[in-house]
N, C-alpha and C positions, 0 to 999 in steps of 0.2 A: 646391393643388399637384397635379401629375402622380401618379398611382400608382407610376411609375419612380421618380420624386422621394423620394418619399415612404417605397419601400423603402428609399432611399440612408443614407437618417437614421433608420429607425427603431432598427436595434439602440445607436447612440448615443444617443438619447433615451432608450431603456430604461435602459442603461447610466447615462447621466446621473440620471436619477429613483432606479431602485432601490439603484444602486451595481456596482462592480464583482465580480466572481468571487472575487478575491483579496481584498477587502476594502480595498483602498490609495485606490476612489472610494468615499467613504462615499456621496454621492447627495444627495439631499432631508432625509436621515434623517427618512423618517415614524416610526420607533419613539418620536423623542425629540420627534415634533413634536407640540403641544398646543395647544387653543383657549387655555388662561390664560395662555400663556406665549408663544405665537406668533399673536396675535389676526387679524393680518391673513394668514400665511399658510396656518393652519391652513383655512379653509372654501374657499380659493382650490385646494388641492392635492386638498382631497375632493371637490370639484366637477370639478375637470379628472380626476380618476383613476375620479371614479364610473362603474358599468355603463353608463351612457347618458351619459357626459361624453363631451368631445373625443378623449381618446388610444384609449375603447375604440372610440369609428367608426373612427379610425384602424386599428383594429386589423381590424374587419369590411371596412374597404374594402379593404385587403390581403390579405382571407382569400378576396376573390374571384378572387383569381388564385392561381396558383402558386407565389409566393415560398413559398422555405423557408431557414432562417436554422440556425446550427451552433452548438451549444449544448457546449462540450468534455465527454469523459466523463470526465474525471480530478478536475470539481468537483459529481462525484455523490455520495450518499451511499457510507462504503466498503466495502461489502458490494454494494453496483451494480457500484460502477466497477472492483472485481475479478474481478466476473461476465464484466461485459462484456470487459473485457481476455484474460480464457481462453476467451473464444470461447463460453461459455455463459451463455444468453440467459435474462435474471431472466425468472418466471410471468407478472408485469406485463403486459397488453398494451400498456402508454404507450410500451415500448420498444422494439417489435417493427416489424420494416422502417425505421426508423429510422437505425441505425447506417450511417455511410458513414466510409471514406477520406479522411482531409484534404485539402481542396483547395488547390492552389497549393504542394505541396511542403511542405505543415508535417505538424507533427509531433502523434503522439497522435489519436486516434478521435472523433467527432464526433456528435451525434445533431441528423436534421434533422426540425427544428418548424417549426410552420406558425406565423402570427403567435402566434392565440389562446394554445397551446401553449409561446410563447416568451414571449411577459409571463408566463401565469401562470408559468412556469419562473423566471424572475427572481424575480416578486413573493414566491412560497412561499421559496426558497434565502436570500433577503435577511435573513430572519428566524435564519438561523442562521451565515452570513458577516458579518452587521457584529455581530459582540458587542463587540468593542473600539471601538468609535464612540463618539468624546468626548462623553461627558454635563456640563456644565457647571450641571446643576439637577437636584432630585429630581424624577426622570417618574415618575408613575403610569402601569403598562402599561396599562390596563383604558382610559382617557381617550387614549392618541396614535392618532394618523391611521390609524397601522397596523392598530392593532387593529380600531377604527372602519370600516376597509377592508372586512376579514378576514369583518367582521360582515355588513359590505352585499351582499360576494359572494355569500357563503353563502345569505342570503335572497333573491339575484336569483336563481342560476342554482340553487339548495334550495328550492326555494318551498314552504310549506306550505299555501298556499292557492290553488288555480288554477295556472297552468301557468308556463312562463317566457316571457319575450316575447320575441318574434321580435325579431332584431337590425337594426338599421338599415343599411336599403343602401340605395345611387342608384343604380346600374347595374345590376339585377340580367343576369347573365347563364347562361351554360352549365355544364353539371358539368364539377367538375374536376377534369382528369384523376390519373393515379397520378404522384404525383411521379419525375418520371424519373431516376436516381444523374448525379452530375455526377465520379462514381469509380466505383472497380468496388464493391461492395457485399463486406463482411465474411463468409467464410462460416462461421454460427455452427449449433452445433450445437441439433439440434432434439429436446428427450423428448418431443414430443406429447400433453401434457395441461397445459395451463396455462389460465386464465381468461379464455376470450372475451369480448368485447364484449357487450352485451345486445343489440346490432343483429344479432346473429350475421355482423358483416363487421368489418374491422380498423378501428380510429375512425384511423386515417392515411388514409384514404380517406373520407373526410368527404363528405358532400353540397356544392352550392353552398346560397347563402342564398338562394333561391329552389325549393329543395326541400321536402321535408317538413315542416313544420315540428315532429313528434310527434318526429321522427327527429333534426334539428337542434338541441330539446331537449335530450333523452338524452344525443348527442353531448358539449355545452355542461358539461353539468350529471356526467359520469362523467369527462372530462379533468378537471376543476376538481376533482374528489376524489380519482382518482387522484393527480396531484400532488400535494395539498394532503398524503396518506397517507405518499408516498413520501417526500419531503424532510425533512417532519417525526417522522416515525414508522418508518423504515426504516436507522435507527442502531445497532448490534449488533455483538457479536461472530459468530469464523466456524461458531462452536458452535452458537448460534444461529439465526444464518441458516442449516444445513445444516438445521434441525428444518425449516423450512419448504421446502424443496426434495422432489420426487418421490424413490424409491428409483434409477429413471432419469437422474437428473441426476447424483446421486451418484457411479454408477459411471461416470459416461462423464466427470466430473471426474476421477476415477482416472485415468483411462487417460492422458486428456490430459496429467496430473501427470508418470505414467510413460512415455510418449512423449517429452515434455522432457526427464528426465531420463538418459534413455537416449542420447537426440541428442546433450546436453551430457556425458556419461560421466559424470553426477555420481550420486548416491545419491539414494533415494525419500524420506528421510527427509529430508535439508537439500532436496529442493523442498517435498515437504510443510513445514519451517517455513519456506521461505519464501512459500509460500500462503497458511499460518497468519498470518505478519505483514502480510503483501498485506490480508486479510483486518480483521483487528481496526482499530481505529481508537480513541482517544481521544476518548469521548463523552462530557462534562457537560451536559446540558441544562439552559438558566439556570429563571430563576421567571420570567421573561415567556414562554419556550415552552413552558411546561407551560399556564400562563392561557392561549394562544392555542390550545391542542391540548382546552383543558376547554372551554371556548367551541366548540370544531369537533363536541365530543359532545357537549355539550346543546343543538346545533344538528340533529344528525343523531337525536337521539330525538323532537324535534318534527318532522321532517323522516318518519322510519320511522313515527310514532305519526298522522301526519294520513291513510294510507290508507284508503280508502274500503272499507267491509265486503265481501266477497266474497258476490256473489250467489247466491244456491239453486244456479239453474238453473247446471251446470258448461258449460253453451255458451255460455249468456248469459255467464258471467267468460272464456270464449276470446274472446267480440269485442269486449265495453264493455272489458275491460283495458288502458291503455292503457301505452306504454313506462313515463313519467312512475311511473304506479304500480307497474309491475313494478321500477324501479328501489328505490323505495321497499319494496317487500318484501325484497330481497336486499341494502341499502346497506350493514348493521353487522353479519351475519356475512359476507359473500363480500369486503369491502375494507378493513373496521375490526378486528374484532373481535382477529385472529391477532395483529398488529404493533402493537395498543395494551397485550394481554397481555406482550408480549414488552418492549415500551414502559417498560410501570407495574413487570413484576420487575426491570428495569433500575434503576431509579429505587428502588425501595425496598430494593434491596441494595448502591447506590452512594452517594444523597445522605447529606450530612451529618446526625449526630444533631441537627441544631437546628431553631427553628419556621420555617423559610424550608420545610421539608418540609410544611406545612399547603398550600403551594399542589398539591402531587403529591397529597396526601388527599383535598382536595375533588374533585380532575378524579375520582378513582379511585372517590369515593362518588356524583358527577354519571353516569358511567358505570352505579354500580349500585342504580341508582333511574329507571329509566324512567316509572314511575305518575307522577313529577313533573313532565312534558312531555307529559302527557297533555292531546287537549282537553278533557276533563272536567274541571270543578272541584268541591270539595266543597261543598254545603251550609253554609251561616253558623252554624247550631247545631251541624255539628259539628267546628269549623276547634279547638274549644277542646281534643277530644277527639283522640287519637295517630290517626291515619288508621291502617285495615288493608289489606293488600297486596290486591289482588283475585287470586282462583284463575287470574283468564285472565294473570298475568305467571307463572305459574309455566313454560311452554315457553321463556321467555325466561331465566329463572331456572336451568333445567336445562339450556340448551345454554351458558350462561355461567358453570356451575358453579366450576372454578379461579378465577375472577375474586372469586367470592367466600368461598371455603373457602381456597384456596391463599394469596391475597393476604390475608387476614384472618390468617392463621399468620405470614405474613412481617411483618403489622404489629404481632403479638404480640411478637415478638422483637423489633422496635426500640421496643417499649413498655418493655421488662422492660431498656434499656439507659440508657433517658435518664431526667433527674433530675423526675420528676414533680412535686413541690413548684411548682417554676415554673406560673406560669399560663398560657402559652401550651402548652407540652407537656400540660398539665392540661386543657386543652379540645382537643386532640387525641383524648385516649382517650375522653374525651365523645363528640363530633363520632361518633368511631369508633361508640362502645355504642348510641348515640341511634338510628341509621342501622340497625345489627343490631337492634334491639331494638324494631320497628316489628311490630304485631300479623299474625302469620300469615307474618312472613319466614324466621323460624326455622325454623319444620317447612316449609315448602318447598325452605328450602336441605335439613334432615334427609330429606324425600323424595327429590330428586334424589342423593344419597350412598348412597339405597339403592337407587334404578335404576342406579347405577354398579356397584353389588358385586353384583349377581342373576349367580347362576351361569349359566357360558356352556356349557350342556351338549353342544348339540349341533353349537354351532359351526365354522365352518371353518376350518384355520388363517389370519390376519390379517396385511394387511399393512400398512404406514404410511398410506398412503390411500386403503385398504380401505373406510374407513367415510367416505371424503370424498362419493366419489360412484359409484353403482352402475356402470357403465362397462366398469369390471375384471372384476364381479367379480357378475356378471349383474342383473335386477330386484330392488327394493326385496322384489317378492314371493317371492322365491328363497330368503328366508332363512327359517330354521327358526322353525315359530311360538310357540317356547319363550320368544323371543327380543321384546319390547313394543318399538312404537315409540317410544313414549321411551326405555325405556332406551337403543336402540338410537343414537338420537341424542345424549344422553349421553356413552359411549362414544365416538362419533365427535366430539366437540368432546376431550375428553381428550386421546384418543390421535390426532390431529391436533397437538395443541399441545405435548405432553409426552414422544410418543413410544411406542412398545411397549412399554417395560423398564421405563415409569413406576410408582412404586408410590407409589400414594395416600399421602397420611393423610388421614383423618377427621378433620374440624373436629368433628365431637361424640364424636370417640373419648378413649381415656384419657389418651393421650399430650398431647393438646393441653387437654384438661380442667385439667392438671396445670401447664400455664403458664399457663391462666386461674385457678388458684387462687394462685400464683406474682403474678401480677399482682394478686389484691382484696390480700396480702398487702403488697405496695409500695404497693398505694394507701392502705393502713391504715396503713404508717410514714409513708406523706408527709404525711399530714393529722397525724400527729402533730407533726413536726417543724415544718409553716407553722403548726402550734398555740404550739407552745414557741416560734420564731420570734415569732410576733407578739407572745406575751406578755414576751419581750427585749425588744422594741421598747416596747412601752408602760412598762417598767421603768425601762429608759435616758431616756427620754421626760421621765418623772416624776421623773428623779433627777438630771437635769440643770437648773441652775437657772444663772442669770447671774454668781451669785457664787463657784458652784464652781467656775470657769474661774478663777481669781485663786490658786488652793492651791496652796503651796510645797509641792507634792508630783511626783513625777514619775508619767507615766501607767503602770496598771497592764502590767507585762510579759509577763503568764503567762495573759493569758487565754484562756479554751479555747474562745470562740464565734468559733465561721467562719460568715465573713454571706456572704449570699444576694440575690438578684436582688428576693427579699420586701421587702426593707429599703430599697429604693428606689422602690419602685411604692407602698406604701400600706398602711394597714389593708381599704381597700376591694379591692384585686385579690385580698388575704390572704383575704378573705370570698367573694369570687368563685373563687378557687385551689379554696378548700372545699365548694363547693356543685356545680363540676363533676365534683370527686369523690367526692363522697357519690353525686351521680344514674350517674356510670359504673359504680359500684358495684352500687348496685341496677338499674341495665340488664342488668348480667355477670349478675344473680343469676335474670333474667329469661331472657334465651336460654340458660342453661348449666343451668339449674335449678339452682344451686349449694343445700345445704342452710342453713338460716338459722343453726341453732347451729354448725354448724361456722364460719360466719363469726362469728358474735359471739363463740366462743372465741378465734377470729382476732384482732378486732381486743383484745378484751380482754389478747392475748399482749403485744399490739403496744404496750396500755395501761401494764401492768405494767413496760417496757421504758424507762419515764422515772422518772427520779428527784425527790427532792422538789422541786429546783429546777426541772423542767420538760426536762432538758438528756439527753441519750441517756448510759446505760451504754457498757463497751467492747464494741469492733465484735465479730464472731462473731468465736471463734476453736479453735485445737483444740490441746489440752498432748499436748506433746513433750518427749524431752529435749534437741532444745534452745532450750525457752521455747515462749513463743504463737506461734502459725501463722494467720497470717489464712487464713480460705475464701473463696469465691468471693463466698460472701453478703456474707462482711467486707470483702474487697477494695469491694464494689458500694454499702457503706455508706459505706466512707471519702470514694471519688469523689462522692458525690451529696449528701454533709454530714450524713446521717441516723446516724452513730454517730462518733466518734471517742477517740481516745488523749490521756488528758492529761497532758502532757509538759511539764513546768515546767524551770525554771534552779534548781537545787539550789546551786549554790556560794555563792560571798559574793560579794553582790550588789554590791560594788563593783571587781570585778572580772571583772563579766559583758560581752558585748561591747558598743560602742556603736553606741545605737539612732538609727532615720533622725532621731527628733528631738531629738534632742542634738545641740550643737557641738563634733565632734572634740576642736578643741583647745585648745576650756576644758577638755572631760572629762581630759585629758591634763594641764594644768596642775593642776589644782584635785586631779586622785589625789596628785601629788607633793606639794602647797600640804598638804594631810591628810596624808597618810603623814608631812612631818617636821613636823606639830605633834603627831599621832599620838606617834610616837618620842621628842621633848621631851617633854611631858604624861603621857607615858602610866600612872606613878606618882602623879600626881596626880590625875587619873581614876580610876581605883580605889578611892582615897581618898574621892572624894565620892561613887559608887555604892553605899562600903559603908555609906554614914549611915544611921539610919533615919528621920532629919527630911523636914520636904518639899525639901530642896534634892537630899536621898541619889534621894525619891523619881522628882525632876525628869531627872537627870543619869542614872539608871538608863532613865526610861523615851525619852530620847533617844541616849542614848549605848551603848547596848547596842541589838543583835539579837536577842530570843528564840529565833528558832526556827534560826539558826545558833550560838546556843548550844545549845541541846537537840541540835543534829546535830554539833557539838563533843565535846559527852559521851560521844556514842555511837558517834562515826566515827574508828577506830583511823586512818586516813588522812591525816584533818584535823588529828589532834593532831599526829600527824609533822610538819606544815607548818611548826615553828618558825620559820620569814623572819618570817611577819608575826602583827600584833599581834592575836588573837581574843579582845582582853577587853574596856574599853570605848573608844569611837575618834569622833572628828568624822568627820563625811562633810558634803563640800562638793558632791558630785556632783547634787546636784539644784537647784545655780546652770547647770549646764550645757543644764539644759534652757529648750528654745527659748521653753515656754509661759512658765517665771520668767522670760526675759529680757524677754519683751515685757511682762510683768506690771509688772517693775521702770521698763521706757520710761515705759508708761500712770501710772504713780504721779507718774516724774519729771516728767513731761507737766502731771497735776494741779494736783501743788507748784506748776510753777514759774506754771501758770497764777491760784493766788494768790498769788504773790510769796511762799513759802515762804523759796526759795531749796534747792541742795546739802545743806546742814545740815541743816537741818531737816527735808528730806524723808527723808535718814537713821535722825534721829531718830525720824522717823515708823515707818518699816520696824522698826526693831529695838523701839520700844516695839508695834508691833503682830505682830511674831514671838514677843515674851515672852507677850505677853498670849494668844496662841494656844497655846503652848508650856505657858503655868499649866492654860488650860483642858481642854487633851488630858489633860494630867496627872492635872485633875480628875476628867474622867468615866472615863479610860479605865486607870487608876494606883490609883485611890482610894484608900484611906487607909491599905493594908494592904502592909504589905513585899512586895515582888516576889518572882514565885514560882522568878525563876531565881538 
């Protein structure tokens, strides 16, 4: 087809494949699409979508002309599409010259892309407009098309080895020009320092494909991360996003505020909130965008980690440098590093306390481990032995500082929240300790903590991005030489990301020492309790047998073990629970240097803290006048099952309420069926309790309650109850339960299946209720008068 043609239909083929803006055309749905499940479509849509398939010439045969396509600004991220709507234009350069007037009368602001630009703008946004896309099967993200996409991009136009290839054209022809407005153009306000291009020209002004090809790389390969940053990684509140804006932006936000509001005769404060709400947006990121965003960073450290050593000679690296590599040197601080920060505090002070947050940990711990996308690999004798960090990731280490001190505190505290025992949460703080606890990371994080605190003696006063880039605020060499170039850079990753007024904490200070002691302490209860846990487990195990299911007994009511997620997984994950927290343990003990007796006092506390059964004391508590006060510890014990209160039914037990497995309204017939044989009998009762033959002994040890008589004696309250009878009494209440009923069907079942018949299986029942009745009598009555 024509090139005319062929713009006619492309934004509906986009549309059709990726889906729509609003989400109402799901598309193709590659999220859900899969080789196992979709055999035939799955390698047909990776092949048409591939870098060098059909739709992407498509897309290169159009980028040789002028077409540009209108991509709305209202289904940008919203902290963009607010920007852009106040007339002030995000750092981004993807967005710059861009902005046009809607054509043809409509309504709302428009940004115009060039093909390239417009697919990836779809492909990246699809990922987080179709979340509601009907799944009909369990998809593994990691296996759909999507992801599989996500992967192949990144390696065409990310290459770690060799260059990107030049795009396929038939026509090559002339440079193209500046796209001309087909409206008047927005006019937005400019602060004058935002992130240029690496080409030092605006990438909306792109070469033809018959250009450079050094240059057409670049291009290729910085739109494609750009986007990929923005869509995925630029979700925030306006708090937020204001850290990241110049001190310039800021104020001429003001003004614009206050100009408005002026116009409108309304007050600074109802436009300030309503800027504030313009602003915020309702972010969840699911666990497939996090996997697709932890894949973009261990893509982008093999990507920054394949640059080529820099030459001696500083002339010789002015002219072999090529863009390719210069990109590579600047990709993960100048377009990652700020809005992945911003990213991951989102994320770990939002997502839920469950293990669905193992996918936000690994991205966070892929992030902070670059030696693992290294091309070097280690030696075979020593894969057995814990790798040491090398000295040369420590500049990477100190310009990422918060990433690992700051986010290490935030995961402290949703350590010290959730229920450890569980195995999955339980290799969590593994995962965590394993990661810290790698030779030489430690005191490299404690090194950069203390280029952050070296006094700033002769400093200048500082501004928000003072330390971004010397510009403002003259040459690197300008500044006083009290002042080390690492610290210096230090510093300016901080106070970039946190602000002026930020005050540290020290990950090896007291404060935070003290919730890693906080923490060996929970992990020392939790192993106690998956200890006590299992040992329930194999108790009940062993003391269930095929024939105690048949007892005319009803099940215990009062018991005080609350089961756990251990009691369904195994003795084997119960063994795994424990050994990720033993090694977390001795990790903490490793980077924290904690003391060893003080731990073995610890866990010995934590020893002490079970009783002969295995089963926890009561929870912490603090006397009052009026009674027990749980603490915070108690409160943290109750919720997580590691202490509880044991709270029984004190009254008469035939008067307790009815449980799920009893039948209403037998329990209801059979109290009144007792209560007037009770009231008939109940002088004859007496009578034979008080024998001391074995009939006295039988009829006592059935017919009476011990331990509501002993609370008889002694409960001025109980005695007042004259209505009803506390001496000796039948109780039918354990025909009401469900387990005797079906026990009695199973019998009748038996009977009739030898022609017993009714009768006889009667017979049967109540000769084998005596015969139980003499032998309880026997062992548990014995020969001696009852003691009540």
């Amino acid at each position: 087809s024509s090139r005319k043609e062929l713009h006619g239909i492309f934004p509906w083929l986009v549309e059709s494949i990726f889906g729509s803006l609003d989400g109402i055309i799901v598309g193709w749905n590659l999220r859900c699409l899969q080789g196992k499940t979709n055999p035939t479509e799955y390698p047909v849509a990776l092949d048409f979508l591939d870098p060098s398939g059909p739709m992407m010439k498509l897309v290169y045969k159009l980028q040789a002309e002028e077409y540009r396509y209108d991509f709305p600004v209202s289904y940008l991220p919203g902290p963009v599409k607010a920007s852009i709507q106040e007339q002030v234009l995000p750092e981004c350069s993807l967005y710059h010259n861009k902005v046009q007037l809607p054509s043809s009368g409509g309504l709302g602001l428009n940004l115009a892309l060039n093909p390239f630009e417009y697919y990836m703008f779809y492909f990246a946004i699809s990922l987080i407009t179709q979340k509601n896309s009907p799944v009909t099967h369990h998809v593994s993200p990691s296996n759909s098309a999507y992801f599989i996409l996500v992967d192949t991009y990144l390696k065409c136009f990310l290459p770690t080895e060799g260059s990107v290839l030049p795009p396929p054209y038939s026509n090559p022809g002339g440079a193209i020009p500046s796209p001309t407005p087909r409206s008047p153009p927005v006019p937005f306000t400019s602060y004058g320092m935002h992130h240029t291009s690496l080409l030092k020209r605006h990438i909306a002004h792109q070469p033809s494909v018959n250009a450079d090809p050094a240059s057409q790389e670049i291009w290729r390969s910085e739109t494609l991360l750009q986007i990929f940053v923005e869509m995925w990684l630029h979700h925030y509140s306006l708090e937020m996003y204001q850290k990241m804006q110049s001190p310039h932006v800021k104020l001429e936000v003001l003004h614009y505020r206050l100009s408005i509001s002026s116009k409108h005769h309304g007050s600074p404060a109802q436009s300030g909130y309503q800027a504030l709400h313009a602003y915020q947006e309702s972010f969840k990121p699911t666990e497939e965008h996090v996997l697709v965003v932890r894949l973009l960073v261990k893509h982008l450290h093999a990507f920054s980690n394949s640059l080529k050593p820099e030459p001696l000679s500083p002339s010789a690296h002015s002219h072999s440098a090529s863009p390719l590599e210069e990109f590579k040197r600047v990709v993960i601080p100048r377009f990652v590093q700020e809005k992945l920060y911003i990213f991951l505090q989102h994320c770990f002070g939002h997502w839920p306390l469950d293990a669905s947050f193992r996918a936000v940990l690994e991205m966070w711990l892929s992030y902070l481990q670059p030696w693992r996308y290294a091309p070097e690999k280690p030696s075979q004798s020593a894969e057995s032995l814990p790798r040491s960090v090398s000295e040369k990731w420590a500049a990477f280490i100190q310009e990422n500082l918060l990433m690992y001190t700051k986010l290490f505190i935030g995961f402290l505290n949703r350590a010290l929240r959730t229920d450890l025992v569980s195995p999955k949460n339980a290799l969590m703080v593994f995962r965590v300790a394993k990661v810290f606890a790698q030779p030489n990371l430690a005191e490299m994080i404690l090194k950069g903590e203390q280029l952050f605190l070296e006094p700033e003696l002769v400093m200048p006063h500082r501004q928000h991005r003072f330390f971004m880039t010397p510009t403002l605020g003259g040459s690197f060499l300008s500044w006083p030489p009290t002042i080390t170039d690492a610290s210096f850079k230090v510093k300016s990753h901080v106070y970039s990301l946190e602000g002026q007024d930020f005050q540290y904490k020290q990950m090896f200070g007291t404060e935070v020492r003290s919730l890693v002691l906080k923490l060996a302490q929970l992990i020392c209860q939790a192993q106690q309790t998956a200890k006590s846990i299992s040992d329930h487990s194999a108790e009940t195990t062993a003391s269930q047998s095929f024939f105690s299911w048949f007892r005319f007994t009803p099940l215990e009511t009062n018991g005080s073990y609350t089961g756990n997620d251990l009691d369904e997984i195994g003795q084997d994950s119960i063994k795994k629970t424990d050994e990720y927290l033993e090694k977390a343990l001795e990790y903490l003990c490793q980077i924290f240097k904690l003391n060893e007796a003080q731990l073995t006092q610890m866990m010995m506390k934590c020893g002490t803290a079970q009783d002969e059964n295995g089963k926890n004391q009561l929870p912490d508590c603090i006397e009052s006048e009026d009674g027990l006060i749980l603490t915070p510890l108690g409160r943290y014990q109750i919720i997580n099952g590691l202490r509880r209160f044991e709270v029984q039914y004190q009254g008469d037990t035939e008067l307790q309420p009815i449980r799920s497995y009893e039948n209403a309204t037998l329990v209801r017939l059979l109290f009144r069926l007792s209560s007037a044989l009770n009231e008939r009998f109940a002088d004859q009762m007496d009578t034979l309790c008080s024998r001391e033959d074995f009939v006295g002994r039988l009829c006592r040890y059935h017919l009476t309650n011990p331990h509501l008589t002993q609370k008889i004696r002694y409960s001025p309250v109980m005695k007042d109850r004259t209505s009803q009878n506390w001496g000796p009494r039948i109780s039918l209440r354990f025909l009401a339960s469900y387990r005797t009923l079906l026990s009695l069907l199973m019998v009748y079942f038996i009977a009739s299946w030898f022609c017993i018949g009714p009768v006889g299986c009667t017979f049967i029942i109540l000769v084998g209720y005596f015969l139980y009745a003499v032998i309880m009598t026997f062992f548990f009555e014995g020969w001696k008068p009852h003691e009540h």
